[in-house]
N, C-alpha and C positions, 0 to 999 in steps of 0.2 A: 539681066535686069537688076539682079541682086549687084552687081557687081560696078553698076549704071550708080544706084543711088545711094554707093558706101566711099562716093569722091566728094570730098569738101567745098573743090573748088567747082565745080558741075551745080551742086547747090547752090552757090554764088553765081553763077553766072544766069541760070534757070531765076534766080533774083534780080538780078541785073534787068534780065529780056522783061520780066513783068512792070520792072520799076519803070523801064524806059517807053515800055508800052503806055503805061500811065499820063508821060511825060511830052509825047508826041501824042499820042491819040483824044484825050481828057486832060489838057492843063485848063487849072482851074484858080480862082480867088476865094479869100473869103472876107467877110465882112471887115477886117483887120489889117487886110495884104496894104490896102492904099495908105492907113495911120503907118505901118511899119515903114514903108518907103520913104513918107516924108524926116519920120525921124532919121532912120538911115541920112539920106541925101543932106537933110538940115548937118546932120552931125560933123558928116564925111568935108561939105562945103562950107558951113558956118563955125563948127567947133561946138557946135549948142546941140543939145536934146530937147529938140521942139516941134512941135507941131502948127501946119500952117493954120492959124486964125483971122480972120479976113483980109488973107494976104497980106500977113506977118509971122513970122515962125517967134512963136511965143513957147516959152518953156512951159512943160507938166511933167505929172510925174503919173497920167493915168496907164502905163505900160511899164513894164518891168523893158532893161534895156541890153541884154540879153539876145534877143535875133536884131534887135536893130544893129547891134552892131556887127553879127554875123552877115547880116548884108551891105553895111557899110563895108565890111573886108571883101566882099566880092565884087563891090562896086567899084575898090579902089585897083583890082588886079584887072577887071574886067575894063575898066573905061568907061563903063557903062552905068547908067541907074534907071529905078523904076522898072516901067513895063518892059525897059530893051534889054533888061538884066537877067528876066524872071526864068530864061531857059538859062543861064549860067547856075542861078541861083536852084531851080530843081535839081540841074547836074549833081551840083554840091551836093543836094541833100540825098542823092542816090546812094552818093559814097557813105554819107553818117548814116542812111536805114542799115546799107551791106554791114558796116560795122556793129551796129544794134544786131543783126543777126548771128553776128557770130560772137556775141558779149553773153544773147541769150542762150548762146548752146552753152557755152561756159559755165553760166550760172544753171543750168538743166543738167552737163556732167558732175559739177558741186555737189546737187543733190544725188543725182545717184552714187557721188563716192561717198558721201554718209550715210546710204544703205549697202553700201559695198563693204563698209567699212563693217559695219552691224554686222552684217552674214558673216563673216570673218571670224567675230566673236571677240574680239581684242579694239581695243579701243586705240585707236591710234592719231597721230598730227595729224589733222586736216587740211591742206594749203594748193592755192592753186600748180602747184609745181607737181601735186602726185594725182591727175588726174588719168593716170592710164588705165588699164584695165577693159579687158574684151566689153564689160559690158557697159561702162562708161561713156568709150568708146562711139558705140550706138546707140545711148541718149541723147548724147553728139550732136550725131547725125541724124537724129528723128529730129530734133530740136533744131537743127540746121533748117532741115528743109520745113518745117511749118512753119519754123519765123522768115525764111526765104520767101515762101509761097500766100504769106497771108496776104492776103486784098486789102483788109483791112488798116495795116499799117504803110502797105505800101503803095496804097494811091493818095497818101496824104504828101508822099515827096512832091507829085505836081500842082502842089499850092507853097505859095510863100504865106507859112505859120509856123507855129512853134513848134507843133508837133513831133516831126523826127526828131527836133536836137531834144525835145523833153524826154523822147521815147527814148534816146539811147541815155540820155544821164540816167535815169530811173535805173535801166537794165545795169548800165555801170554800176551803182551806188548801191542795188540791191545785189549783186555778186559781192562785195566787201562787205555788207551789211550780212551777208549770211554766212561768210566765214568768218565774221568775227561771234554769231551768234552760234555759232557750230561749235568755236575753238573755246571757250569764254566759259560755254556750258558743259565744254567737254571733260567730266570727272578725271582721266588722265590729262589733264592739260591745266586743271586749274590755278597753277602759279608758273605758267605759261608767258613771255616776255616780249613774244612775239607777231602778237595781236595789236600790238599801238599806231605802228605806220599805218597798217589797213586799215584802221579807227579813224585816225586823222582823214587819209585820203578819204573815206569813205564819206565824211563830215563835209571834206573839200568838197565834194565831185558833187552834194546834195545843194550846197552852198552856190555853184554854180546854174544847178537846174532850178533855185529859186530865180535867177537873173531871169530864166526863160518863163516860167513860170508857179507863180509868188505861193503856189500851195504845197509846191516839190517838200519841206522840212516835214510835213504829213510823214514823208515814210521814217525819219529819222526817229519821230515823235512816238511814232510806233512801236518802234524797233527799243526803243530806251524802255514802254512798257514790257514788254516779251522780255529785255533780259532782266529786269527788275523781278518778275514771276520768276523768274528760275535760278537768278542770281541770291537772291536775299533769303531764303530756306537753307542755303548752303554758304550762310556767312560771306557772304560776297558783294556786301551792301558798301562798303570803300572801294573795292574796285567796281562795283556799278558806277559810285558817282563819279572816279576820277574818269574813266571811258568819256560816261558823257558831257563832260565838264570836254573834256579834249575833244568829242564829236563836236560840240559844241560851240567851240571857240573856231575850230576849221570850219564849221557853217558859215560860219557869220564872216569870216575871212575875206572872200568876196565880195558880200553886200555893205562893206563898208566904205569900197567907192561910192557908190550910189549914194548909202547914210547921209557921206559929208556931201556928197553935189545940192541932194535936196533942203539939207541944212541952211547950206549957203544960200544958192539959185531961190530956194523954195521960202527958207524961213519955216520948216516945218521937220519933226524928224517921221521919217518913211522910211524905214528899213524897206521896203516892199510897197508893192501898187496898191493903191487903197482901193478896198470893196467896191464902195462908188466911181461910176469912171464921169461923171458930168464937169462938163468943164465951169468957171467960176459965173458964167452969164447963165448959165441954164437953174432952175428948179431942180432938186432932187426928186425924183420921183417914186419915195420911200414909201407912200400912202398905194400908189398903182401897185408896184409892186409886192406887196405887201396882200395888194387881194388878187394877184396872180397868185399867189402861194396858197389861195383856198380853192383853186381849180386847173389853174395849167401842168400837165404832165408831160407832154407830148412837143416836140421841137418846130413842129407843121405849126403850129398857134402861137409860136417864136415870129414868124414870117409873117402869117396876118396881122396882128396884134402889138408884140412886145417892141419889137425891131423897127415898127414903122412910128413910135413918141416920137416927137418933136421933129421927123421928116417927111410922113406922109399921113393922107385922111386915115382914122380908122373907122372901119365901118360895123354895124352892129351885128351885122348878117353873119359877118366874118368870125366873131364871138360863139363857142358852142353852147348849148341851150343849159350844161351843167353849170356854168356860169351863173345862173341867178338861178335864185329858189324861191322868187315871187313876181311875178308881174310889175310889182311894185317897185321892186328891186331890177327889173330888166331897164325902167322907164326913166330911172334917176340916172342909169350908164347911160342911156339915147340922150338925156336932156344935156349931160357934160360933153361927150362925144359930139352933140351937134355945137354947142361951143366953141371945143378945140379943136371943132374941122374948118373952122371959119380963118381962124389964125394959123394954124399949123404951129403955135405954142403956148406948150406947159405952161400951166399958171399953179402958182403954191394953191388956189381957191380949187383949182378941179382936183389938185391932189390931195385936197382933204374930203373931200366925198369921199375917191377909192380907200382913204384911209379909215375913216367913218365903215363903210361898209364891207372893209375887210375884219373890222374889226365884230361887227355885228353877222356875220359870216362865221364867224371862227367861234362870237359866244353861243350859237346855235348847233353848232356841229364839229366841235376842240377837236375831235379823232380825226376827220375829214383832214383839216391843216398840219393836223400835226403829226397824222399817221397814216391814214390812206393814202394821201395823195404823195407823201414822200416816198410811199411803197408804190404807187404804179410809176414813176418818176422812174425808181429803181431801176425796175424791172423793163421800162422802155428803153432804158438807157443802155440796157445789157442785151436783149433781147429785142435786135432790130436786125433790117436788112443793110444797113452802114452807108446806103447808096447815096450820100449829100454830094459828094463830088461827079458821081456821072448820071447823063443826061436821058435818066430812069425816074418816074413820077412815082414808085412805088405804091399804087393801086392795084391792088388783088382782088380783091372783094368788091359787086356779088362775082363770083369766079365764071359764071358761063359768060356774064355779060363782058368781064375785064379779057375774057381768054376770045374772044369775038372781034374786040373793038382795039386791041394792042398785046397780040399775044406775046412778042416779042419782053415787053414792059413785063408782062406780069412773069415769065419765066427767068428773067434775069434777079426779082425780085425776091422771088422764093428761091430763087439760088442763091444768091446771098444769105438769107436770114439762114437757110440751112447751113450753112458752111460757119455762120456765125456761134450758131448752137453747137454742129461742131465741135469748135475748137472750145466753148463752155463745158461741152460735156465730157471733153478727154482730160479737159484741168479738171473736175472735180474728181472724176476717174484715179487721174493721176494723185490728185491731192488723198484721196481714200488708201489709195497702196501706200503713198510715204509713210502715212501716218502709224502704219504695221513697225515702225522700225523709231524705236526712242532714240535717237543720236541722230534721225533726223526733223525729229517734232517742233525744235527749237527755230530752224532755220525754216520748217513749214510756217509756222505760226509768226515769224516776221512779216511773210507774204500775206499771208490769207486775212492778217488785221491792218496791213494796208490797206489793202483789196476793200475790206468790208469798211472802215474809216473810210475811203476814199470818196466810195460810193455814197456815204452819208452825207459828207460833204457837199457831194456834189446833186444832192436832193434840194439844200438849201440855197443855189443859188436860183438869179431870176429866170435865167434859161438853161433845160437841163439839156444840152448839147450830146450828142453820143460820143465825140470825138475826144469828150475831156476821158473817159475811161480808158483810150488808147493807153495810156501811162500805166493800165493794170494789165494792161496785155505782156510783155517781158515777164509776168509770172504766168499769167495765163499758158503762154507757149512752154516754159518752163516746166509748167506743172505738168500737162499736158505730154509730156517728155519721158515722166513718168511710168506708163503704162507699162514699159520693158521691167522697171524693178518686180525685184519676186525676190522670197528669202535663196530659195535654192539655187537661183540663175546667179544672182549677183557676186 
């Protein structure tokens, strides 16, 4: 057995069988799959980045372009596009998760060789080139197989999103972002020459995953804080800045295609997808949402509520009761709501009620908006059962009735959410042992203020989706990885 689970390529393939399982058994869409296709097919056949509008492909720039063109190159080797593509198109994305899985044991042996390095007592180069060592070795391969095995990241290959390629640029960028945080901080290293390419590429590869998606410089952003904490006590405030002057300019490297398309096409400068995604006929909806932000946590009220503007009735039933905090206040959403179920569109007039009463919401209860409900956001977002893509209602509760009426449902549910915790509770596990060892606190603290920036982040948008924290997963399994360090073993 032992001898079963210390082969690399058995890990990969035991990856493979669950990726493909996913891919035949549960292919799935998401709200996005049918915009990405058009822009794809518009690009691949017309030369344009557009989206069809009442059957005219009109230019926008509400999508970073990024997988569309990842599926434009499979549509152009495949022959195919759209829905006859989407099993060439998960194929693909099998092969970039196997790759993210083996970028994250990388970046999981990284850390154990700066506790390996520790135990040693001698401060030495740190570079992916000396990553050997019996016990490196075997954070490896822990790390191998829970990034092979997680559910989580790997039943997003059978949807066409952005997801895997985000997940492996992330995993990419933070394995260079932690040796440069390693080598940079490293008191023998510090007029060290050989941290610049990895700086660059590392800037590259984030520059990139903004094409897929526009938040990816979060980790870079982070990373420039952490070495600025440990660089500027130790005189090191010039070479902070030229680093990120140079991560910086290779970020931006790739999105200045786009820059100049939106320039020209657009008449506007975009480095990146703008916050609002409404196209130029529709209303902003900055008022609605704005009083979602004083009660929605939860991604289930995403589907009644937020998803269905301007395409289906919403209903009030559908609204949970913490939504209003007066009678008064419940009857002025039924009065607008009956409104815009008569049209099925937005009007700037119903969007200043929710604005009005987001606003009068927020001067009655400021912690509510601006800090409860971003912490139970958090915490749902972290702490779920992941199951959006298979065809699990995730209903547990009351448990005699749910284990009666679908027991099947309800144990596949609480499988999940356990396996979810999990892999939370060996990253924080892990993260507690790194911490034992100064030489690697630097390259800890790159990850864990992504992590925590991320998730702040992503409190403030309008739907707090589970799947945008995949991207914190590459450290999570990382950390997680952990558990084997010990001063004495290492």
């Amino acid at each position: 057995m032992k001898r079963f689970f210390s082969s690399p390529l058995l890990a990969l393939l035991a990856g493979a069988a669950l990726r493909l399982f996913f891919v035949f058994k549960y292919p799935a869409t998401g709200g996005d799959t049918v915009l990405y296709e058009q822009f794809a097919a518009n690009w691949l056949k017309l030369d344009k980045f557009a989206m069809d509008i009442g059957g005219q492909p009109t230019p926008v720039d509400l999508r970073m372009p990024g997988y569309p063109a990842f599926l434009a190159i499979v549509y152009a080797l495949t022959g195919r596009a759209g829905e006859a593509a989407r099993l060439s198109v998960m194929l693909a994305q099998v092969v970039v998760d196997l790759a993210s899985c083996v970028v994250i044991a990388a970046l999981a042996a990284l850390l154990g060789r700066l506790c390996s390095s520790y135990a040693k007592g001698a401060p030495e180069e740190i570079s992916l080139r000396g990553l050997g060592g019996l016990r490196t070795k075997h954070v490896f391969l822990v790390a191998l197989w829970l990034a092979a095995l997680c559910p989580f990241t790997a039943n997003y290959v059978a949807v066409p999103l952005t997801e895997v390629w985000a997940v492996f640029l992330t995993a990419a960028a933070s394995l260079l972002l932690v040796l440069v945080a390693s080598s940079v901080t490293n008191p023998a290293k510090q007029t060290g020459n050989n941290i610049w390419i990895p700086a660059a590429l590392a800037g590259f590869i984030v520059g990139l995953g903004a094409l897929m998606r526009p938040e990816t410089p979060l980790l870079l952003l982070t990373t420039f804080a952490v070495l600025a904490f440990w660089m500027f006590p130790r005189r090191g405030g010039k070479r902070w800045l030229l680093l990120c002057a140079l991560m910086g300019l290779a970020c931006a490297l790739p999105l200045v295609p786009w820059t100049i398309r939106n320039a020209i096409t657009l008449h506007e400068f975009q480095p990146l997808a703008p916050k609002d995604t409404t196209l130029p006929s529709e209303v902003d909806p900055v008022g609605f949402m704005a009083w979602e932000k004083t009660w929605l946590y939860r991604v289930r009220d995403c589907y009644l509520v937020s998803w269905k503007l301007n395409d289906e009735e919403i209903h009030l039933e559908d609204i949970p009761p913490w939504a209003f905090d007066t009678p008064e206040e419940r009857q002025r959403v039924a009065d607008v709501l009956e409104t815009y179920n008569d049209e099925i569109t937005w009007t700037a007039e119903e969007d200043a009620v929710f604005a009005q009463l987001a606003r009068e919401r927020t001067a009655r209860h400021p912690l509510r908006t601006y800090l409860w409900i971003p912490l139970r956001r958090a915490v749902r977002i972290w702490f779920t059962p992941r199951i959006e893509l298979v065809p699990v209602s995730g209903h547990v509760f009351p448990l005699a009735y749910q284990r009666e009426e679908d027991p099947v449902d309800q144990e596949v549910t609480i499988l999940f959410f356990l396996v979810n915790v999990f892999y939370v509770a060996l990253a924080l596990w892990g993260a507690c042992k790194l911490w034992r060892f100064p030489a690697a606190r630097p390259a800890l603290a790159v990850l864990l203020l992504y992590i925590f920036v991320r998730t702040a982040f992503l409190t403030t948008l309008e739907t707090p989706e589970p799947r945008y924290v995949l991207e914190c997963f590459p450290a999570v399994i990382a950390l997680a990885a952990q558990i084997l360090t010990s001063p004495r073993s290492a």
